[in-house]
N, CA, C and O of each residue as an XYZ file, in Angstrom:
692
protein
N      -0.024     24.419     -8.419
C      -0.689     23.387     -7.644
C      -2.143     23.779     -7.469
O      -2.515     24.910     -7.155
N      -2.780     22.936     -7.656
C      -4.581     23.270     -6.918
C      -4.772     23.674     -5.400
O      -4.542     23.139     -4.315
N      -5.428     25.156     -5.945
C      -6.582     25.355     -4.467
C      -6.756     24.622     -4.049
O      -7.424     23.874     -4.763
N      -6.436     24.029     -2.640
C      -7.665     23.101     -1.849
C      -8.095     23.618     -0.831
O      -8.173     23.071      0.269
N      -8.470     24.916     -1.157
C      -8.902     25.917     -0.018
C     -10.150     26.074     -0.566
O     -10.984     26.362      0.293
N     -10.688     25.972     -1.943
C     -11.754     26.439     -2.738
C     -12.397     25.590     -2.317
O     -11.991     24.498     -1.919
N     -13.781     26.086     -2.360
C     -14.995     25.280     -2.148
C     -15.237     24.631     -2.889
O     -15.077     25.249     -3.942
N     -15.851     22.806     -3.260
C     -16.012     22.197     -3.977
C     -16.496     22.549     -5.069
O     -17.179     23.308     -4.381
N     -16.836     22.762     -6.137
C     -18.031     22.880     -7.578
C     -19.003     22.534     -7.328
O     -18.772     21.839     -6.338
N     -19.995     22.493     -7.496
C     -21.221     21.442     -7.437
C     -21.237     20.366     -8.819
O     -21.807     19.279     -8.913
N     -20.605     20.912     -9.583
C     -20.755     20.454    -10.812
C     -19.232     19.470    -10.661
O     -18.529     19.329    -11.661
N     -18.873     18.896     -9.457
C     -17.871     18.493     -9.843
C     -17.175     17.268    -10.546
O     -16.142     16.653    -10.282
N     -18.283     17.119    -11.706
C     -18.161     15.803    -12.731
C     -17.509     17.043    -14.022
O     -17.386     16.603    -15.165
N     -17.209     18.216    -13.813
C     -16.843     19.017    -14.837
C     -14.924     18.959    -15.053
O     -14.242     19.018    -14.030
N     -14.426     18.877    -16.043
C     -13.218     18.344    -16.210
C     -12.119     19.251    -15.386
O     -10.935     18.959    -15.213
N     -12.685     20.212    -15.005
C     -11.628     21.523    -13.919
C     -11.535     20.524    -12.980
O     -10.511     19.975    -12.571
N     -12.901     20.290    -12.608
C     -12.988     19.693    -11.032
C     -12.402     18.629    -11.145
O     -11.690     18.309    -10.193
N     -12.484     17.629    -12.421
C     -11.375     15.986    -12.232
C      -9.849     16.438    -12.638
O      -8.943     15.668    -12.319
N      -9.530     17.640    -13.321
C      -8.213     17.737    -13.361
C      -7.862     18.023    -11.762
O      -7.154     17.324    -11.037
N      -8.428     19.016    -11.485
C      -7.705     19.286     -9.967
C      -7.644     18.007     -9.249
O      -6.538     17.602     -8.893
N      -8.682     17.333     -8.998
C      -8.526     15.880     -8.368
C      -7.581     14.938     -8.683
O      -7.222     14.137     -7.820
N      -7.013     14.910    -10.064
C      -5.761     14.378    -10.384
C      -4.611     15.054     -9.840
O      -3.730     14.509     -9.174
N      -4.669     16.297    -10.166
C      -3.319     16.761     -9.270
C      -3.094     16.880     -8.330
O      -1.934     16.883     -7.916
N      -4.437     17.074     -7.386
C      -4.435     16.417     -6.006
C      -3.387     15.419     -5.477
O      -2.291     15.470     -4.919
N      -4.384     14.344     -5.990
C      -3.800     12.874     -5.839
C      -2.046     13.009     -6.200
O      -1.183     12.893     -5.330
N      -1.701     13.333     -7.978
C      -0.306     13.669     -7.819
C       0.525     14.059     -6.933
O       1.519     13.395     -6.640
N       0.225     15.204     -6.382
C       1.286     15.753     -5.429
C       0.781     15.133     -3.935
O       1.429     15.642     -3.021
N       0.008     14.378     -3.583
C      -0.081     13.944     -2.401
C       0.665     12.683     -2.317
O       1.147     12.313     -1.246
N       0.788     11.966     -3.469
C       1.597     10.922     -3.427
C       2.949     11.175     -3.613
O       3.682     10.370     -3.038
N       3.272     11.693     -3.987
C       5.046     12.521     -4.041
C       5.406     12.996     -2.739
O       6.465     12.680     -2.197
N       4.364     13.909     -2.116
C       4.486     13.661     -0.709
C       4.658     12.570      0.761
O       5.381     12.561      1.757
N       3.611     11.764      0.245
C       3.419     10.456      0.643
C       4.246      9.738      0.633
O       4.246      8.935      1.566
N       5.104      9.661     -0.151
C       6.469      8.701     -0.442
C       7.792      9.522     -0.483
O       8.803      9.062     -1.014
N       7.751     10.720      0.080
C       9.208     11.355      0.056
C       9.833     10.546      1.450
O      10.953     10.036      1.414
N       9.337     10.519      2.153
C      10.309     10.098      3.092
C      10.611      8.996      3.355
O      11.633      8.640      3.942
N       9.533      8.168      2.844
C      10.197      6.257      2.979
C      10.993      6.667      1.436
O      12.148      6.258      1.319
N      10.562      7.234      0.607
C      11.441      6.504     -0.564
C      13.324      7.262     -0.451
O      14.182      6.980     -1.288
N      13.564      8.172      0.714
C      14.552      8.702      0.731
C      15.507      7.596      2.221
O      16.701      7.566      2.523
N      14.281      6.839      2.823
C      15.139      5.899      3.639
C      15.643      4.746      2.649
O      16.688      4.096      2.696
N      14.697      4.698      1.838
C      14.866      3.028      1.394
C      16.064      3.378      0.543
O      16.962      2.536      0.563
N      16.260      4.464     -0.211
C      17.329      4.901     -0.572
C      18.775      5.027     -0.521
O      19.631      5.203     -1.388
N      18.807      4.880      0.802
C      20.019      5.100      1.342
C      20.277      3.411      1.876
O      21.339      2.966      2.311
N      19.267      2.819      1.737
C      19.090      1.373      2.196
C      19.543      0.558      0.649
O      20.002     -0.584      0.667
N      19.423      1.001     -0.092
C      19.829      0.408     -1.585
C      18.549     -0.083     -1.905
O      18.692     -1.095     -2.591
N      17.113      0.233     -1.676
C      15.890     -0.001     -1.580
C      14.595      0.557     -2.468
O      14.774      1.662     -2.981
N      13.927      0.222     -2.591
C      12.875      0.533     -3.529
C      11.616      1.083     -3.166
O      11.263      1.251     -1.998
N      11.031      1.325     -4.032
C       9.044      1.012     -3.273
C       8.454     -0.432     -3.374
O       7.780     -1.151     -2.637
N       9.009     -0.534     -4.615
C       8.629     -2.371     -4.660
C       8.922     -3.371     -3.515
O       8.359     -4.411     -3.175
N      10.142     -2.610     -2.971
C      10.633     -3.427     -1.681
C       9.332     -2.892     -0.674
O       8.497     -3.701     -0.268
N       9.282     -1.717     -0.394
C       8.386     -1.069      0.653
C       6.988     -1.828      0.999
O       6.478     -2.178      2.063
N       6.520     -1.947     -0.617
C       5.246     -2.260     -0.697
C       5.095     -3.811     -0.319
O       4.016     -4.221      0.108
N       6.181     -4.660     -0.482
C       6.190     -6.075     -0.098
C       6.212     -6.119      1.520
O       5.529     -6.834      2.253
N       7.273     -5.069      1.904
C       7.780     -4.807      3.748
C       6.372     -4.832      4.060
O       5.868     -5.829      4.577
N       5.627     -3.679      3.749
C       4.125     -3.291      4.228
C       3.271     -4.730      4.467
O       2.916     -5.235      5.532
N       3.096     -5.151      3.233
C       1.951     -6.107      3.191
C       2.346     -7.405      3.812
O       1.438     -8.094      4.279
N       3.902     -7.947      3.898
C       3.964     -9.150      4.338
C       3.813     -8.697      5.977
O       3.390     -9.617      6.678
N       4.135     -7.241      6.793
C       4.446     -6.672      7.747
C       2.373     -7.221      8.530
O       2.028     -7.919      9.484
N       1.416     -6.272      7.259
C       0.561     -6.353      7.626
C      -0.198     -7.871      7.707
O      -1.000     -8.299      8.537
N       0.111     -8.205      7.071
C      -0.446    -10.022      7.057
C       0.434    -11.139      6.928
O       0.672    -11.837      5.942
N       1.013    -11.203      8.455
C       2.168    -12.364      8.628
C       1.873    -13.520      8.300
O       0.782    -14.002      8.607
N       2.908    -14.272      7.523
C       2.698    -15.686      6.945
C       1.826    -15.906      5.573
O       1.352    -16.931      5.083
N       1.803    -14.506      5.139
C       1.532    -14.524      3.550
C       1.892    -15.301      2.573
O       3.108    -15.492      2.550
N       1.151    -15.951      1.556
C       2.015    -16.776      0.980
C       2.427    -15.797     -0.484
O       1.810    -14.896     -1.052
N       3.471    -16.313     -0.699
C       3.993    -15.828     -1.735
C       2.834    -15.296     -3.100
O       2.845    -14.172     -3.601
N       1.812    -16.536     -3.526
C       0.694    -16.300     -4.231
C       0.077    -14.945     -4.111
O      -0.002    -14.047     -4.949
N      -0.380    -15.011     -2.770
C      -1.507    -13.966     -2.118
C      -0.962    -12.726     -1.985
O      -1.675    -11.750     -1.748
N       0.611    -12.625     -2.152
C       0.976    -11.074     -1.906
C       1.121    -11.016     -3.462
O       0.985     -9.867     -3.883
N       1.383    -12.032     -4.503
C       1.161    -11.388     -5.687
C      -0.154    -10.875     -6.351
O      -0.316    -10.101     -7.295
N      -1.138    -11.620     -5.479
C      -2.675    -11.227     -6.079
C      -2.472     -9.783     -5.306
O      -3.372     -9.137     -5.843
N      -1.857     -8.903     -4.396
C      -2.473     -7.704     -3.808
C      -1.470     -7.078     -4.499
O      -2.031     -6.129     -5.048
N      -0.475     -7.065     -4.748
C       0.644     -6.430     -5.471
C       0.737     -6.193     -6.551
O       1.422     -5.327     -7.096
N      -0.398     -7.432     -7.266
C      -0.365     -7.442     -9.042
C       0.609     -6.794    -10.126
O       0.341     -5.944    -10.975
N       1.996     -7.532     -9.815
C       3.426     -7.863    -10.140
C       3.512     -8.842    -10.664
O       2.544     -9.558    -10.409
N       4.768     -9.628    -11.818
C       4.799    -10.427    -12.149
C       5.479    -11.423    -10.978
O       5.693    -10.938     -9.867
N       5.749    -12.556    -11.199
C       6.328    -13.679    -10.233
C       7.366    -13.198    -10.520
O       7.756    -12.758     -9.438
N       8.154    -12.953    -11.293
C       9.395    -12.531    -11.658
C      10.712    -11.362    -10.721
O      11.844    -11.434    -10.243
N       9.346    -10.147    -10.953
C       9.301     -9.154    -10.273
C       9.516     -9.642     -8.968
O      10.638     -9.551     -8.468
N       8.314    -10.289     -8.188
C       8.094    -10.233     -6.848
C       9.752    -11.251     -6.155
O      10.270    -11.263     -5.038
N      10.137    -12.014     -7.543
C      11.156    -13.192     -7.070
C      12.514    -11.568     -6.442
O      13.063    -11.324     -5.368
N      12.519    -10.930     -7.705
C      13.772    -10.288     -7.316
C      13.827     -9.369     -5.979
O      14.872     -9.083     -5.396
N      12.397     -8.912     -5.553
C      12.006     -7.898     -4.735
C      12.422     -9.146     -3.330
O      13.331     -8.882     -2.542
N      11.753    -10.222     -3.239
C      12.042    -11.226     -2.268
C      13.255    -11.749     -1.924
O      13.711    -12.091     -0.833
N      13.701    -11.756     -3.019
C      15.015    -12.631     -3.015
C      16.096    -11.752     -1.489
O      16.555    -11.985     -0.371
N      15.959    -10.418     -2.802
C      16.755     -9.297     -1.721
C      16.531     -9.145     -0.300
O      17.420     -9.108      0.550
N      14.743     -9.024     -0.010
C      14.941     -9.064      1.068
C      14.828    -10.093      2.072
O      14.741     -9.711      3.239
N      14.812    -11.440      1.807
C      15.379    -13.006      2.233
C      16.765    -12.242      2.653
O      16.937    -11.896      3.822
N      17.922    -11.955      1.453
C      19.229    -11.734      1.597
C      19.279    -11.052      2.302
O      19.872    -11.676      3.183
N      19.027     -9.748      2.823
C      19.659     -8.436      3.784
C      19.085     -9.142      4.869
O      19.716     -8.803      5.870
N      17.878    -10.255      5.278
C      17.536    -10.392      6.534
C      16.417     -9.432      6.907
O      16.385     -8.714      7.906
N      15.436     -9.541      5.873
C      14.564     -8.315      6.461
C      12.979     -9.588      6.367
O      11.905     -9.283      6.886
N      13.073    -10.161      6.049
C      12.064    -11.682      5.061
C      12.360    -12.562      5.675
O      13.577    -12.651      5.837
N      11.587    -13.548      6.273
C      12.117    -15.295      6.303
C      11.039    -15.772      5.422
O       9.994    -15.144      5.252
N      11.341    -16.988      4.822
C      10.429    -17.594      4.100
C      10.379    -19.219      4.759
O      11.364    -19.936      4.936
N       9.090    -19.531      5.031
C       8.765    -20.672      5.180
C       7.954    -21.525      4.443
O       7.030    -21.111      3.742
N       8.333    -23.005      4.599
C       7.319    -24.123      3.944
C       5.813    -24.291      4.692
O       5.755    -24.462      5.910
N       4.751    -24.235      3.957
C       3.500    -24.130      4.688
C       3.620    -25.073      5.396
O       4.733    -25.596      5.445
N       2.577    -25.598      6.157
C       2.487    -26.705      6.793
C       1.898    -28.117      6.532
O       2.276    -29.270      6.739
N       0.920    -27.584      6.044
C      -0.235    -28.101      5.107
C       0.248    -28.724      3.692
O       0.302    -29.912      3.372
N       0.589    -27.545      2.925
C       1.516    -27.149      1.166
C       2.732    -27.144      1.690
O       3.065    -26.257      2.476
N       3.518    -28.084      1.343
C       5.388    -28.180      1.558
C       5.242    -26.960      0.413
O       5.969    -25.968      0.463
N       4.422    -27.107     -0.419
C       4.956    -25.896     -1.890
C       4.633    -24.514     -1.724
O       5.017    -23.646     -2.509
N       3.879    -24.282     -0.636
C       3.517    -22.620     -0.267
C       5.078    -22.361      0.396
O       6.009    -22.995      0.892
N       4.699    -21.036      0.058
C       6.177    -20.315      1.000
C       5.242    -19.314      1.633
O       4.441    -18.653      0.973
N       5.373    -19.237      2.873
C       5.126    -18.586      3.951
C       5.644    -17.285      4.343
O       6.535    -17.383      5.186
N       5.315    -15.896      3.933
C       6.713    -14.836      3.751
C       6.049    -14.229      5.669
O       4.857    -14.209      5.973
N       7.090    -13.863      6.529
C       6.956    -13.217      7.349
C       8.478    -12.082      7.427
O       9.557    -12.059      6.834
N       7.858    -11.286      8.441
C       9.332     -9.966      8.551
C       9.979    -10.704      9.732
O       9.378    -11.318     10.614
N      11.235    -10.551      9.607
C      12.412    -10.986     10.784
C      12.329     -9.457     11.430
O      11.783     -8.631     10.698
N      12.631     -9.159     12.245
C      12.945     -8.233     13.739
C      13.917     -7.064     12.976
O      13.949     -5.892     13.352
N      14.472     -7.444     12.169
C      15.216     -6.370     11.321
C      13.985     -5.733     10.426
O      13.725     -4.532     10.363
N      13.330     -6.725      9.791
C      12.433     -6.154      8.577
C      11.348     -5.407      9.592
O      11.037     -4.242      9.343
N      10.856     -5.995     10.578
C       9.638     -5.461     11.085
C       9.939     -3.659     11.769
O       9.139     -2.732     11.894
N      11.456     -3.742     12.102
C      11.803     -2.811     12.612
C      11.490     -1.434     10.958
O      10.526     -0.706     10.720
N      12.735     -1.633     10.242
C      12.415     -0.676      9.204
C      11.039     -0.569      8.575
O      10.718      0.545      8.161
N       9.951     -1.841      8.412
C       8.567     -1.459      8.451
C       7.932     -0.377      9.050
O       7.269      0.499      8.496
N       8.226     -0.531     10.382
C       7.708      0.523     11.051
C       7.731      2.014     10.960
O       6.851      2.869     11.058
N       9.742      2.074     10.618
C      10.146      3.043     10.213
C       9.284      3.658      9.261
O       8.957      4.832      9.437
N       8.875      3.022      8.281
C       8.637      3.349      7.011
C       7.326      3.831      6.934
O       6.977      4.791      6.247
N       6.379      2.932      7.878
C       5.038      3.042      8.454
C       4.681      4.464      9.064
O       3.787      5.168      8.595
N       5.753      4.954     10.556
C       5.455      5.494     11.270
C       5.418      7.376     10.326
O       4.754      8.311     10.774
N       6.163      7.454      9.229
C       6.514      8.434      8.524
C       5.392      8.984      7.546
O       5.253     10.195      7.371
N       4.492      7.906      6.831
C       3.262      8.169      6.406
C       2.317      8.168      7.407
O       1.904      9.325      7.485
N       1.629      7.303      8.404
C       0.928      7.526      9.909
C       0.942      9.287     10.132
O      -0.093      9.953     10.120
N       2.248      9.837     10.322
C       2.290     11.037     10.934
C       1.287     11.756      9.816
O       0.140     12.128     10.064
N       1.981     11.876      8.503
C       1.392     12.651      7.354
C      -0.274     12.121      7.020
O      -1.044     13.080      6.971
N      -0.771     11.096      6.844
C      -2.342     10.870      7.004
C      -2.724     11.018      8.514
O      -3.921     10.828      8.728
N      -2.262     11.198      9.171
C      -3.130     11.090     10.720
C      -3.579     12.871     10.750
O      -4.717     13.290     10.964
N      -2.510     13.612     10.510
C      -2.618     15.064     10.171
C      -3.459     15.691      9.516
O      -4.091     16.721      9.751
N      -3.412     14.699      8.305
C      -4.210     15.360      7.482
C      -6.029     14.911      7.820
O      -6.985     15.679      7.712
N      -6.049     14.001      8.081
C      -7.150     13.045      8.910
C      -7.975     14.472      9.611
O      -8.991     15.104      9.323
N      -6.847     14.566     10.746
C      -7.684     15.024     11.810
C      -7.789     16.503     11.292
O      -8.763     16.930     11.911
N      -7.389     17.371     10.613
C      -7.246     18.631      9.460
C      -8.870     18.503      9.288
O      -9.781     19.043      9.917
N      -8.884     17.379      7.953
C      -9.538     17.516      7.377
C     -11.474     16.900      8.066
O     -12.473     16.994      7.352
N     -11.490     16.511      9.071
C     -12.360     15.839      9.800
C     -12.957     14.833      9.220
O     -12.921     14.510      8.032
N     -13.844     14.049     10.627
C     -14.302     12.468      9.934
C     -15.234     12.527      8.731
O     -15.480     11.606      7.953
N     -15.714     13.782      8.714
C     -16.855     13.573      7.556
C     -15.856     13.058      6.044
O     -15.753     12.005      5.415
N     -15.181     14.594      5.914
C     -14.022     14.365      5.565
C     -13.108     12.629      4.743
O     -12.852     12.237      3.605
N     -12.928     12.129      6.091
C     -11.834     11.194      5.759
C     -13.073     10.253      5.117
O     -12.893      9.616      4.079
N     -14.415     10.234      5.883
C     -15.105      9.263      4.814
C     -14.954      9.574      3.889
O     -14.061      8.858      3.436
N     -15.312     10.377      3.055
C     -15.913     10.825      1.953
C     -14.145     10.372      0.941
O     -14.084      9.679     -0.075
N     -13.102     10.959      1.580
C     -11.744     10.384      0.645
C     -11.675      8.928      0.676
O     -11.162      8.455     -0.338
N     -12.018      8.155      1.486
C     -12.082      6.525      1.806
C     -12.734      6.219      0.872
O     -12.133      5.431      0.142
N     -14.348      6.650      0.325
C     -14.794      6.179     -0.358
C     -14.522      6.856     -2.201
O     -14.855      6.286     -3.240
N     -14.064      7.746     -2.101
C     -13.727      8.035     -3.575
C     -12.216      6.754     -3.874
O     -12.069      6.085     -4.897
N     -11.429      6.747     -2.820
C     -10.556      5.782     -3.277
C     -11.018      4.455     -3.207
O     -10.232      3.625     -3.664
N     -11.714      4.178     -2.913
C     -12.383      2.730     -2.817
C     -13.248      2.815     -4.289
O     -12.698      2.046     -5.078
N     -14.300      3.423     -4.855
C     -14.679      4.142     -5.538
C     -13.210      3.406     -6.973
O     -13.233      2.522     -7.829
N     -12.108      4.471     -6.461
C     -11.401      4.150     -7.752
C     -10.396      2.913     -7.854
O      -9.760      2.511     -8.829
N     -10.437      2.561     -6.889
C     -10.107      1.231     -6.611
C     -11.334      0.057     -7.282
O     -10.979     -1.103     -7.493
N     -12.129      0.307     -7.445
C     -13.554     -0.725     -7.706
C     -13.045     -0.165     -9.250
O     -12.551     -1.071     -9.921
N     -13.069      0.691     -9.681
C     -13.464      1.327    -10.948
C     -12.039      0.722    -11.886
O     -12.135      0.320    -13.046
N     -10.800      0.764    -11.128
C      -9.404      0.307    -12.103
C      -9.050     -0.544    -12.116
O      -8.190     -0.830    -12.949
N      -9.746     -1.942    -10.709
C      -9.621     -2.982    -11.049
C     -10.912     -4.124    -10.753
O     -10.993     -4.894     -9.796
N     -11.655     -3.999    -11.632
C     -13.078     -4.705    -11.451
C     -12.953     -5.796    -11.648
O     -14.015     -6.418    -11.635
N     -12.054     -6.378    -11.844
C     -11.626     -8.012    -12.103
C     -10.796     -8.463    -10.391
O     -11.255     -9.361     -9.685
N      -9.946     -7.896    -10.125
C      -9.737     -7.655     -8.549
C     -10.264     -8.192     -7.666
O      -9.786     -8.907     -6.786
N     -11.931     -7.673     -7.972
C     -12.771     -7.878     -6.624
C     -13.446     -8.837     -6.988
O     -14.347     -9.071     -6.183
N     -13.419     -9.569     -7.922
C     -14.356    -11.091     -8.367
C     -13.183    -11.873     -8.423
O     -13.513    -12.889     -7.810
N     -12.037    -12.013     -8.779
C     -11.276    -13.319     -8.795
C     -10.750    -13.962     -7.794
O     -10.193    -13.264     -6.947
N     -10.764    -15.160     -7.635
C     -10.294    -15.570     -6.112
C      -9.107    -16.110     -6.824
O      -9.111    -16.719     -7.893
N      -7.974    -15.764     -5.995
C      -6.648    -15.896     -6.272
C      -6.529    -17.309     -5.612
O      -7.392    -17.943     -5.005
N      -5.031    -17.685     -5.935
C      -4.817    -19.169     -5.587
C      -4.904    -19.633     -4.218
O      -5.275    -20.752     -3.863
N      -4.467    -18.517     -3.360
C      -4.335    -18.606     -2.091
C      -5.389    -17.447     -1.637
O      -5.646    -16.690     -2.573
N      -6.119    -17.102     -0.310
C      -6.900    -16.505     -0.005
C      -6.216    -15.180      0.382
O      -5.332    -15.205      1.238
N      -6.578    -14.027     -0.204
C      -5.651    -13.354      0.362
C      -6.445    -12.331      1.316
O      -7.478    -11.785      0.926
N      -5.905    -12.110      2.575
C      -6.629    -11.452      3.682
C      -7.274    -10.408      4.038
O      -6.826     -9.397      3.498
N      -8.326    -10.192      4.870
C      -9.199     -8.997      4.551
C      -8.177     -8.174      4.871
O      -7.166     -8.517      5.485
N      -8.484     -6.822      4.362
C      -7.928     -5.462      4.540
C      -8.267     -5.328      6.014
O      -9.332     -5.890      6.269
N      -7.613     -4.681      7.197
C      -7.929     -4.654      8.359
C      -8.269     -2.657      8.129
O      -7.605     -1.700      7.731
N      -9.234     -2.810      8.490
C     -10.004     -1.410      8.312
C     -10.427     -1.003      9.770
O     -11.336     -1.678     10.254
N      -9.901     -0.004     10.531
C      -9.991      0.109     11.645
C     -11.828      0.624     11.633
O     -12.348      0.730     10.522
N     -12.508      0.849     12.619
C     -13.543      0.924     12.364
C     -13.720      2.357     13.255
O     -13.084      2.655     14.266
N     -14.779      3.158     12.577
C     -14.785      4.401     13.020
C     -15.847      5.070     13.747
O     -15.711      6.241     14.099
């Protein structure tokens, strides 16, 4: 595993310094997801499920469209991920108000509950590492992932999807 005790490179556009940054990222996300992906598990559950729980959790009354523009999944995909959780009772889906043809995805009291679950388990592990690593710190990782977020999907941030899909709620620091 990489030092992350070592002091940065200066040179760190040199391929040591972006391999370690990849394996970084690797094992932080294996971390990151050991413990929701060992609930959802036992739930007969996915990440695909997780990642829908999250986002419809975070922006109630999503329409079906708009969580596929943030999810960038096929309709297909997102049908089977939905379907399921419509079925277990974790999803309600509604007719817009406006669009009889929008579907409206919100969490039922069951879904919002295991959201949380799922929520409160990464929270602990970034809040830790957060306050570890200090605010200078958490900027500086905010913006390399934003950074590679701009960089892997540059089409992303110019297309307006069918439905508007909602700002990121970015707590402010």
């Amino acid at each position: 595993m990489a030092d992350i005790k070592s002091p940065v490179n200066p040179l760190f556009l040199r391929e040591e310094e972006i391999r370690q940054g990849i394996e970084l990222l690797f094992y932080a996300y294996r971390g990151f997801t050991a413990e929701p992906d060992a609930l959802l598990a036992t739930l007969g559950l996915g990440r695909a499920h997780h990642r829908a729980l999250y986002f419809i959790g975070r922006h109630p009354e999503i329409t079906v469209s708009a969580l596929l523009a943030i999810l960038r999944i096929t309709k297909q995909s997102l049908g089977r991920v939905l379907n399921e959780l419509v079925e277990r009772g974790y999803v309600e889906q509604q007719q817009g108000q406006r669009d009889r043809r929008q579907r409206l995805l919100t969490l039922t009291d069951t879904g919002a509950v295991l959201e949380r679950q799922l929520f409160e388990s990464q929270r602990r592990l970034i809040g830790q590492a957060y306050r570890s690593a200090g605010a200078e710190a958490v900027d500086g990782f905010r913006k390399v992932l934003e950074g590679l977020i701009a960089l892997s999907e540059p089409a992303a941030m110019e297309e307006e999807p069918e439905a508007p899909v909602p700002a990121p709620r970015v707590a402010s620091r």
